[in-house]
Every structure is written in structure tokens, then in C-alpha cells.
C-alpha positions as CSV (number, residue, x, y, z in Angstrom):
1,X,-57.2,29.8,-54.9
2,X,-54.4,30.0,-52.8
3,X,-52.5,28.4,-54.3
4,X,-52.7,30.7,-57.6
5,X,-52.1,33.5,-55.2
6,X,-48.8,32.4,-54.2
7,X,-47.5,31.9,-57.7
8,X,-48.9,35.8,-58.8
9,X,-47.3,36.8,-55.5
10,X,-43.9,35.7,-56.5
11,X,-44.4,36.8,-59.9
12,X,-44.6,40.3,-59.2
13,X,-41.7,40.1,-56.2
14,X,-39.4,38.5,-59.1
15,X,-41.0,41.2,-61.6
16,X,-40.3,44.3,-59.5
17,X,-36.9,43.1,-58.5
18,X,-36.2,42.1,-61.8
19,X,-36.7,45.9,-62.7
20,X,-34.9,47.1,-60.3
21,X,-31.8,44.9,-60.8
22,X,-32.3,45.9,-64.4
23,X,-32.1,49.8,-63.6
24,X,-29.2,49.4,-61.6
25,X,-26.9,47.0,-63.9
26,X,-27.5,48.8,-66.8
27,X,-27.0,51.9,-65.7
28,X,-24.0,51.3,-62.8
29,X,-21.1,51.5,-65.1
30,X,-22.7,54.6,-66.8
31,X,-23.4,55.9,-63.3
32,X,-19.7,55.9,-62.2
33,X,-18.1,56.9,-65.7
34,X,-20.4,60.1,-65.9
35,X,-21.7,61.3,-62.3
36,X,-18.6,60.0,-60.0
37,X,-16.3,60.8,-63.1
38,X,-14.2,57.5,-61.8
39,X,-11.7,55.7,-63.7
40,X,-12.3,52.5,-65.7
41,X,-10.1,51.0,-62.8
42,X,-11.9,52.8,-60.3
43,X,-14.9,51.5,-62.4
44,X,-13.8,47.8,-62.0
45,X,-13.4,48.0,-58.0
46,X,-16.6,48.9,-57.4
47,X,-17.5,45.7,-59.1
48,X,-14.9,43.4,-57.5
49,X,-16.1,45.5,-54.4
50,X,-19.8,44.6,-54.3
51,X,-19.2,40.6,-55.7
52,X,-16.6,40.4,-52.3
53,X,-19.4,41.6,-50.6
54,X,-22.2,39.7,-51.8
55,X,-19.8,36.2,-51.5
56,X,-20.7,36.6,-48.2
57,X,-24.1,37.5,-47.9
58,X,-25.2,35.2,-49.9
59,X,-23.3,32.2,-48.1
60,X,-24.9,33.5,-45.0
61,X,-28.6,34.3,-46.5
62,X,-27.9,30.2,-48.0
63,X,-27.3,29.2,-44.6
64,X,-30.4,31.1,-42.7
65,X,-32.6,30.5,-45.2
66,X,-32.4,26.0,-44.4
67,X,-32.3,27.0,-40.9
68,X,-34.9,29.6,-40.2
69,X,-38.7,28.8,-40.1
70,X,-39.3,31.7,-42.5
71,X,-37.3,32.6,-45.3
72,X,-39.5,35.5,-46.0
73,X,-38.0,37.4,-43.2
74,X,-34.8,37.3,-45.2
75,X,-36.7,38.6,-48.3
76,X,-38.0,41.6,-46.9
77,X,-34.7,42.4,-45.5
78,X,-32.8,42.1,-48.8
79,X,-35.7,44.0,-50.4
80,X,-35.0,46.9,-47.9
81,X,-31.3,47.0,-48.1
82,X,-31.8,47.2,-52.0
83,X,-33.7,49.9,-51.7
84,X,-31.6,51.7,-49.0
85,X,-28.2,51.4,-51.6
86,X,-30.5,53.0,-54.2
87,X,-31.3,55.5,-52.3
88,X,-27.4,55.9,-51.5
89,X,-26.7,56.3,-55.8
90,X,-29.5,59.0,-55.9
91,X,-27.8,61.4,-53.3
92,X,-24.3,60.6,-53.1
93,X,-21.3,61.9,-55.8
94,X,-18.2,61.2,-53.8
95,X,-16.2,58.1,-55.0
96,X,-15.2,56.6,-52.0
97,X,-19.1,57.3,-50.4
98,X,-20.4,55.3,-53.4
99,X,-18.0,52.3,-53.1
100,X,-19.2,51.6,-49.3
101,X,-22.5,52.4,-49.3
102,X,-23.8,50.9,-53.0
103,X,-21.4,48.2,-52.8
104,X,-22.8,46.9,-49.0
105,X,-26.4,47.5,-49.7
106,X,-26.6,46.5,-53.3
107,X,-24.9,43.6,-52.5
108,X,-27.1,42.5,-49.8
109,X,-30.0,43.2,-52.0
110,X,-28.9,41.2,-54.4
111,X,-29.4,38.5,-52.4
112,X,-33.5,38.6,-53.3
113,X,-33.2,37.1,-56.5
114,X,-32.0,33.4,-55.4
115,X,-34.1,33.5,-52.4
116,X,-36.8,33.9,-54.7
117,X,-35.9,31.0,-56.6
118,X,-35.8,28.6,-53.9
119,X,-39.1,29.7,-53.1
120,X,-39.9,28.8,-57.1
121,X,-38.3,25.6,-56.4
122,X,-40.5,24.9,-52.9
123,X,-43.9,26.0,-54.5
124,X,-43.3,23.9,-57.5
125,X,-42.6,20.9,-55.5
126,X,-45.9,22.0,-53.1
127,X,-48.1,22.0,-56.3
128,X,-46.5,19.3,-57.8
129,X,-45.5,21.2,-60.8
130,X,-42.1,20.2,-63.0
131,X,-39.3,22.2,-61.4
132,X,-37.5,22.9,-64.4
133,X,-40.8,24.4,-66.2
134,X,-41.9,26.3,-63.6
135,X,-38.3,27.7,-62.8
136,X,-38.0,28.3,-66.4
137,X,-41.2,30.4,-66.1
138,X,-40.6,32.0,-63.3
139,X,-37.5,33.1,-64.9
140,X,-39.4,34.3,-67.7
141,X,-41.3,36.8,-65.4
142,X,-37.7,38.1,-64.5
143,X,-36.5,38.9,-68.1
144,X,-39.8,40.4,-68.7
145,X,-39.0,43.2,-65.8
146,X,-35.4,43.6,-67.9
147,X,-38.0,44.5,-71.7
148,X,-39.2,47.3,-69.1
149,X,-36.5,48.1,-66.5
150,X,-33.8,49.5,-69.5
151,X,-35.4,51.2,-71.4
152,X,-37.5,53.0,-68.8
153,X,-34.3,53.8,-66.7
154,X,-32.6,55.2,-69.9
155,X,-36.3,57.1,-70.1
156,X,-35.8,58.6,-66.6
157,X,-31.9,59.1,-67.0
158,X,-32.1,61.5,-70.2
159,X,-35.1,63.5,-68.8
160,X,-34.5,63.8,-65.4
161,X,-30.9,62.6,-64.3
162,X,-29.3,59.6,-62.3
163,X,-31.2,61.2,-58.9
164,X,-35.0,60.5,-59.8
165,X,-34.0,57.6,-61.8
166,X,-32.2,55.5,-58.9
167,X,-35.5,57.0,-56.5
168,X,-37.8,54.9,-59.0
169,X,-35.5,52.1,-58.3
170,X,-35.7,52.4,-54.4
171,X,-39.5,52.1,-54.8
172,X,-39.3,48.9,-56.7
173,X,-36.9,47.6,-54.5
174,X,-39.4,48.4,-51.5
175,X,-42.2,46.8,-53.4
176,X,-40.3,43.9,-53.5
177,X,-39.5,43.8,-49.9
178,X,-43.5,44.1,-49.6
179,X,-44.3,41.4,-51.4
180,X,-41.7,38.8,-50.6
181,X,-42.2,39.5,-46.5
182,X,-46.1,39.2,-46.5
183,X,-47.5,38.2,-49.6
184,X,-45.4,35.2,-50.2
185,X,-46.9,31.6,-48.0
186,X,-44.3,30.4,-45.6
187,X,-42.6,27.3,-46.3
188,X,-44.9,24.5,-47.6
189,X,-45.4,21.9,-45.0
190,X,-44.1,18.3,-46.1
191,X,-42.0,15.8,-45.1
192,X,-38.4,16.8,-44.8
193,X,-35.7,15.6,-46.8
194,X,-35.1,12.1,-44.9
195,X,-38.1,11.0,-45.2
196,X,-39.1,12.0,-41.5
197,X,-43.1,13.5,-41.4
198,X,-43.8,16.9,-39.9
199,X,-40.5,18.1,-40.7
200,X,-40.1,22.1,-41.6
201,X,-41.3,22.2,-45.3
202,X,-39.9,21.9,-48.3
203,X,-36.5,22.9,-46.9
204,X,-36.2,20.2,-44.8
205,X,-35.0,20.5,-41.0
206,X,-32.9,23.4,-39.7
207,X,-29.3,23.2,-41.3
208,X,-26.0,23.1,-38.9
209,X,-23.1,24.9,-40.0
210,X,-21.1,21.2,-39.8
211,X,-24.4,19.8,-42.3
212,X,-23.4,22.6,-45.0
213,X,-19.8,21.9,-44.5
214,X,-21.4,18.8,-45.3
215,X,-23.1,19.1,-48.4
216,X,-20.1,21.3,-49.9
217,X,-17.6,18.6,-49.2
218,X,-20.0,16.0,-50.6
219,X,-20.6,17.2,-53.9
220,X,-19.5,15.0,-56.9
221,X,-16.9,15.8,-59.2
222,X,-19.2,16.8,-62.1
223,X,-21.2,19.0,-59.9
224,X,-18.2,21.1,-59.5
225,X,-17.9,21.5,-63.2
226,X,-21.1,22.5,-63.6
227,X,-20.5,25.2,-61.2
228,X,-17.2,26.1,-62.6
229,X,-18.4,26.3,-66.0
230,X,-21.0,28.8,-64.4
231,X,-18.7,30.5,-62.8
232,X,-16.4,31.0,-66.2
233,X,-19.8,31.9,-68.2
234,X,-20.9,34.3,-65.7
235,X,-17.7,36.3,-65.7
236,X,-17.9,37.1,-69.8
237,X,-21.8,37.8,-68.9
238,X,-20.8,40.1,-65.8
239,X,-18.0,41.7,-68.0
240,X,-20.4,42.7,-71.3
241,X,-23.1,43.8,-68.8
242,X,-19.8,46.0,-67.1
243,X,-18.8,46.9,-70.6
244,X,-21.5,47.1,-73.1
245,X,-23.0,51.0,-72.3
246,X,-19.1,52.5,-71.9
247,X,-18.2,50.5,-75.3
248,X,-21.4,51.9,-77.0
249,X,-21.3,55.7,-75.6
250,X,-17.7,55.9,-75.3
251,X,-16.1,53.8,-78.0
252,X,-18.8,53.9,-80.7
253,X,-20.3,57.3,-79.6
254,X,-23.7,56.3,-80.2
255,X,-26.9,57.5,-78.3
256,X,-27.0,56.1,-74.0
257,X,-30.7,54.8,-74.8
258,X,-29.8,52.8,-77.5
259,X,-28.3,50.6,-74.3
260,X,-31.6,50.5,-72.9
261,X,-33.3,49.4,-76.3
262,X,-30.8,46.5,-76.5
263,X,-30.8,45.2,-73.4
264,X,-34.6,44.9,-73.6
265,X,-34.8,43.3,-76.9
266,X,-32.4,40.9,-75.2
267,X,-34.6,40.2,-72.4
268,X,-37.8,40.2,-74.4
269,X,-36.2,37.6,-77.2
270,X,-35.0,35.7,-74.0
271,X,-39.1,34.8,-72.4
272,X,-40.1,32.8,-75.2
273,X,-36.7,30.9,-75.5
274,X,-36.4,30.3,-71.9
275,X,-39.9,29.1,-71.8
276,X,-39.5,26.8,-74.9
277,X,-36.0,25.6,-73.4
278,X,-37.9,24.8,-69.5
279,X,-40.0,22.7,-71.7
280,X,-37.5,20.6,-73.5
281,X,-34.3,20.3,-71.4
282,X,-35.7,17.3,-69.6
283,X,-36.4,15.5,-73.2
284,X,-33.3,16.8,-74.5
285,X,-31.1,16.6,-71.7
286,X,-30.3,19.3,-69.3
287,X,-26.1,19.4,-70.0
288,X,-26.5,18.8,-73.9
289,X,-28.5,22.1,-73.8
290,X,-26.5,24.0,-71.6
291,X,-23.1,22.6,-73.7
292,X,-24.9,24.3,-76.9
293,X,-25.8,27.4,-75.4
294,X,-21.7,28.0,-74.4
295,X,-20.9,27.5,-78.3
296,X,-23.7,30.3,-78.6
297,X,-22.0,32.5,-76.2
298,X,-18.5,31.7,-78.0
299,X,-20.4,32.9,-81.4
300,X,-21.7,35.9,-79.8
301,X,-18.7,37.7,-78.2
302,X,-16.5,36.6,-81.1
303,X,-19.3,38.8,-83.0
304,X,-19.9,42.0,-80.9
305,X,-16.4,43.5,-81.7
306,X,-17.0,43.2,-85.0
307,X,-20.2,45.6,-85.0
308,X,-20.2,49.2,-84.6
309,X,-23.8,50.2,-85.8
310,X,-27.5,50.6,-84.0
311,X,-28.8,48.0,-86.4
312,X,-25.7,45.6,-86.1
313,X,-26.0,45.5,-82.3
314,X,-29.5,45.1,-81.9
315,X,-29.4,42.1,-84.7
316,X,-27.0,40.1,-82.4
317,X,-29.3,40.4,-79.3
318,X,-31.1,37.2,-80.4
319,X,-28.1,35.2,-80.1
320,X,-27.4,36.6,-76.5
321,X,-30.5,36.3,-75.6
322,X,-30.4,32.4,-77.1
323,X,-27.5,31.5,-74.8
324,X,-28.3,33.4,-72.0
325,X,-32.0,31.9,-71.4
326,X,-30.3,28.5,-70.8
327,X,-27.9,29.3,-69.4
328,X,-29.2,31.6,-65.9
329,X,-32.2,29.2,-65.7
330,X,-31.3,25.1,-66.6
331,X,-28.1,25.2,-64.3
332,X,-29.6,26.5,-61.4
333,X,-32.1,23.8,-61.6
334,X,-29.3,21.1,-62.5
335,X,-27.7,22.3,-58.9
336,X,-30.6,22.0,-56.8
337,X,-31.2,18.8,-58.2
338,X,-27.7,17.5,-57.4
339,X,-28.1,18.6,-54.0
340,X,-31.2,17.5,-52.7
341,X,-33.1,18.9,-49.7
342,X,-30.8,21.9,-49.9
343,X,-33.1,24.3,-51.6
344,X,-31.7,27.4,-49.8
345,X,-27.9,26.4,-49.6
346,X,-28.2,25.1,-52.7
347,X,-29.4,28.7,-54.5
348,X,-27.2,30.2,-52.4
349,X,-24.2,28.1,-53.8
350,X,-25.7,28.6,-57.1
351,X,-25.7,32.7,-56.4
352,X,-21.8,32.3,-54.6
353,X,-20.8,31.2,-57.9
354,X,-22.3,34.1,-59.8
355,X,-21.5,36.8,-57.4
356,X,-17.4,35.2,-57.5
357,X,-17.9,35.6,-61.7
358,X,-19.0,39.3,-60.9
359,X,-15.8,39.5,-58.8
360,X,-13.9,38.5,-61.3
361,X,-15.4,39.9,-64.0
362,X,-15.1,43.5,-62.1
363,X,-11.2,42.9,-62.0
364,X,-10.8,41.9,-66.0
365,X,-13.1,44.5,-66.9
366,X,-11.4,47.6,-64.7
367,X,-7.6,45.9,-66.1
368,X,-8.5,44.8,-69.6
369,X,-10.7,48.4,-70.6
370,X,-7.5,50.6,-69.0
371,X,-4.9,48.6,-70.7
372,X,-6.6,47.6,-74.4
373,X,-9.7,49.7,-74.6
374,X,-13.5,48.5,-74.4
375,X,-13.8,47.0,-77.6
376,X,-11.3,44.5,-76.4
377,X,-12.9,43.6,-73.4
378,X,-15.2,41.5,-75.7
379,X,-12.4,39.1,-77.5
380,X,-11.7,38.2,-73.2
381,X,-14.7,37.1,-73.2
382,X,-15.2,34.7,-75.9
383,X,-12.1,33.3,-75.0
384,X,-13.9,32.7,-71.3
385,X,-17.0,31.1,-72.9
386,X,-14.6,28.9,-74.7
387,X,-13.2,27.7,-71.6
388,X,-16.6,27.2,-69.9
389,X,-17.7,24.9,-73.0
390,X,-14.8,22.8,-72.3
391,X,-15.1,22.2,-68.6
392,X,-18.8,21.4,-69.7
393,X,-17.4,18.6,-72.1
394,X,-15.0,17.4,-69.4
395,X,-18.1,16.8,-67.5
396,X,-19.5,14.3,-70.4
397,X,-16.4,12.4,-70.5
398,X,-16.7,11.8,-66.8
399,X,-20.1,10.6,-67.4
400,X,-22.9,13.4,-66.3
401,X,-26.0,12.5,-63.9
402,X,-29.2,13.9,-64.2
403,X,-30.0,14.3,-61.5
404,X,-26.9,13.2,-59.2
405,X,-27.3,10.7,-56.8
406,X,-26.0,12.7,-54.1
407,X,-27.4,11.6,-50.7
408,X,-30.1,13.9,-49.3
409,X,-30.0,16.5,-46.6
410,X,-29.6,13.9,-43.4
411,X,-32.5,14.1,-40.4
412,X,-30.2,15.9,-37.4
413,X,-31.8,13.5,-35.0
């Protein structure tokens, strides 16, 4: 059934990126620290370096994606350029080398995994599935890749070095370019977001740069604390990921794997939560579920400081993995239904706000570890999911909409 095709097919290009994106985040910090020998500053603009970078791709990729006839062609590129920065971290040592090369073609890479989503979003809405499930599951298949992707990259690391691990990495990225330039359907045909039959799929009519200008400068109040609020949560997220393998290695002394072994228990107590929460946030409502998650998050950092052993870490991954579920799946879906008939912008403004977290986060992480140690990089954070719970209850006392009655995409004729 075709249809059935198209869904496995995105599976497994979400799956193999996922790995991939696993590999590289849990391992980038670790990566600069040992084999580039750079400085927690150092460490911290080659973060701020790559989110600068991938601002703008992914404003760009946004903008294509609603105009082109083909998103897929943007896929496969990303897929390549993923796998072309991985093959950069395998051979290259120099600082400076690293910075341009991993930062321009990670970045761009990067791109895949929103892309993907608002080709989840387009196939749900083809079959006439529930968004929100079907996202939710679809991001499911993603934090399956991250059980494997850690612990496997640690695997490779200790036995054979950064080189073969990152080689690994440059096949998966390749697979994915594979799967999302030929095995993926082009857009879904159906009417386009005016109403007008025969329009270009689910994505509606080719986008001017004056009709995103358009949408941007349209969106309602409350939207834009949504997307603060996910910009403020994604920045502690960013930081721990930044954070987590120098503060257990380098801080604690304890054993590099046990950073794989965490970050997969995360990501495998994260599928069943994400899938139950997919289910629910539409009974329960999307922004009361979200505003729990951030008091999660609060808990959690407030937490990690406080424990130093194997057991202790791995005991707190179920509330990371409780807050994160919700929080990288139900607000993507509470954008695109604010905006709609943006699908593509709309991911893309949805990944603009995570890739500005990551530039922040690479700038508090780089300052914060030089200045007050690792450890203390985690009190930063709670305070951050503190202040993202609180734009989220601003957003109640405004009075929230689910979805927003913003007007759709309009019909360029």
C-alpha cells in the first residue's frame, strides 16, 4: 500500500538521521575537549558558530520548501551536507578547520530534521490521520535512533577513535539523504490553503518572500510566547546536551560511555511518554501539558547538580525524558497549527527558534563552564526553565487558542 510505504519511508529517514544527530551531539563537546584540545570557550563558539549558521539555513530551507514543487530535493541535499561535515570531524584536528567546515555543513544538515516533520505533518493530513498523534509518533521513531545512536557511538569511540566513529555517522547521514530524495512521495495533491482546487499539495501555492514577511508579522501575541518559551527551554536543553559528557568525564571523572548509556535510557523512557502524551494533549489541552512539562524541567536541572554517581544520573533520566517528550513534539505541532497552510515556513520558524536556543546556549555554556565550572552550568539552566514556565503562564492570562485563528496562507492570485 502506498500509502504504508510512505510512512516506513519516513520512519527510517527520521531513524537514520536521528542516529546520526545522536552520534554527533553527544559526542561534539567531547570531540573538541579531547581531539582538538580547544578551550571551554573555544568549546562554546563552535556552538554559537553552527546555531548562526543554521539561523539561516533554516529560514531559507522554510522559505524553498512552500515554494518549490519538491521539498525532497531539499532533503537529499541536507542529507549530503550532513554527511560531508562528518566526514570533515573524521579527518580534520585543526581548530579553526573544524569551526568552518563542521559548523557550515552540520549546520546545513541539520536542517533534515524539520523538513522531515513537515512532511509528517503533510502525510498525516493526506491520510487523514490526527497530526498531533502521528507527529508524536513520528517523533517517537526519532528518540528510538537516540536508545541506539549513544551508546553505539561511545561503542565506536572507545574501540576505534573519533575517525571511524564520525565515518559511521557520514553513512547514516547518506542514508538519509537516500531515503528522504527518492523514497519519500512528493507533496500530496489537495487543495491549497484558500480553498482554491488543484493547488500544490498540502503546502499550498508557492510562497513569496512579501507572503512570509507576511505570516511572521501576522502572528498573534500568544504565538510569540509559545515560541519564546521554546526558545528559553531549548537553550537549558542545548546547554546540558553542551555540558553533560564534559561535566561527567571531567568534573565527576566517571567512565565516557556512561554518557552514552544515559542519553539512551533518556531517549528510550522518552517513546512511550511521547506516544502516551500525542495521545492525550488534545483531551488535555496542548499548553496545560507543555506548562507541566517546564515545572519538570525546573525539577530536573535543580536535581542534576546535586548527583555525582552512575546510579544517581541514570535515576534522573526519567524526568528528562518526561519533560523533554512534550516538550520537542506538542509545540511544534501547536505552531503549525497557529499558522496554517505554512507547513514548511512554519517548521522552519519552529527550527529558527531552536537553532537561536543553540546559539545562545553555545555562548552560556562556553562563558558560564570557563568562569564557574560545569557543575554550574546546570543551576543556569533551571533558572532558564523557570523563565520559560512563566512566559508559558503569561500566555494563559492572555487567554491561549488552540488552534489560533490566524488567517490562512492567502491564494497569490
Amino acid at each position: 500500500m502506498p500509502g504504508l510505504r510512505s510512512v516506513a519511508a519516513l520512519a527510517g529517514a527520521i531513524g537514520t538521521f536521528g542516529a546520526a544527530d545522536a552520534i554527533t551531539s553527544a559526542t561534539a563537546s567531547l570531540f573538541l575537549a579531547d581531539a582538538v584540545h580547544a578551550t571551554p570557550l573555544q568549546i562554546g563558539l563552535f556552538f554559537v558558530a553552527r546555531a548562526v549558521i543554521a539561523v539561516g539555513v533554516n529560514l531559507t530551507a522554510g522559505s524553498l520548501s512552500d515554494r518549490l514543487p519538491d521539498r525532497r530535493v531539499l532533503l537529499g541535499a541536507a542529507g549530503l551536507a550532513g554527511a560531508i561535515g562528518a566526514v570533515c570531524l573524521a579527518v580534520l584536528r585543526g581548530y579553526a578547520a573544524v569551526l568552518v567546515t563542521g559548523t557550515v555543513f552540520l549546520g546545513i544538515g541539520g536542517t533534515s530534521f524539520f523538513q522531515l516533520f513537515a512532511c509528517a505533518k503533510e502525510l498525516a493530513d493526506a491520510r487523514g490521520r490526527a497530526v498531533t498523534g502521528f507527529t508524536s509518533a513520528m517523533r517517537a521513531v526519532f528518540s528510538a535512533a537516540w536508545v541506539i545512536g549513544p551508546p553505539f557511538g561511545f561503542y565506536l569511540l572507545t574501540r576505534y577513535g573519533f575517525g571511524p566513529m564520525y565515518l559511521a555517522t557520514c553513512g547514516l547521514f547518506l542514508v538519509t539523504a537516500a531515503l528522504g530524495r527518492r523514497a519519500l512521495p512528493a507533496a500530496p495533491a489537495g487543495p491549497g490553503p484558500a480553498g482554491t482546487p488543484g493547488q500544490v499539495g498540502a503546502r499550498g501555492p508557492r510562497r513569496t518572500c512579501a507572503e512570509l514577511a507576511a505570516m511572521f508579522g501576522g502572528m498573534a501575541t500568544d504565538t510569540r510566547l509559545l515560541l519564546a518559551a521554546i526558545v528559553v527551554l531549548g537553550t537549558a536543553a542545548q546547554m546540558y546536551g553542551i555540558d553533560f559528557a564534559l561535566y561527567v568525564t571531567k568534573y565527576l571523572h566517571l567512565q565516557v560511555t556512561l554518557v552514552g548509556w544515559v542519553a539512551g535510557l533518556s531517549a528510550a523512557l522518552e517513546i512511550p511518554v511521547m506516544i502516551a502524551v500525542g495521545r492525550a494533549a488534545d483531551r488535555l489541552g496542548k499548553l496545560r501539558v507543555v506548562i507541566v512539562a517546564g515545572f519538570g524541567a525546573i525539577l530536573f536541572y535543580c536535581l542534576l547538580p546535586l548527583s555525582s554517581t552512575a546510579p544517581a544520573l541514570l535515576g534522573l533520566q526519567f524526568l528528562n525524558a518526561s519533560w523533554m517528550a512534550v516538550t520537542l513534539s506538542i509545540p511544534m505541532v501547536m505552531v503549525q497549527q497557529e499558522t496554517p497552510g505554512w507547513a514548511g515556513a512554519a517548521s522552519a520558524l519552529y527550527s529558527t527558534a531552536f537553532t537561536f536556543a543553540a546559539l545562545v546556549a553555545g555562548a552560556l555554556t562556553g562563558l558560564t563552564a570557563a568562569a564557574v565550572g560545569f557543575r554550574n552550568v546546570f543551576w543556569i539552566c533551571a533558572g532558564l526553565a523557570a523563565v520559560a514556565t512563566a512566559l508559558l503562564g503569561i500566555r494563559v492570562a492572555l487567554g491561549s487558542r488552540q488552534p489560533a485563528p490566524m488567517a490562512a496562507a492567502p491564494d497569490p492570485r
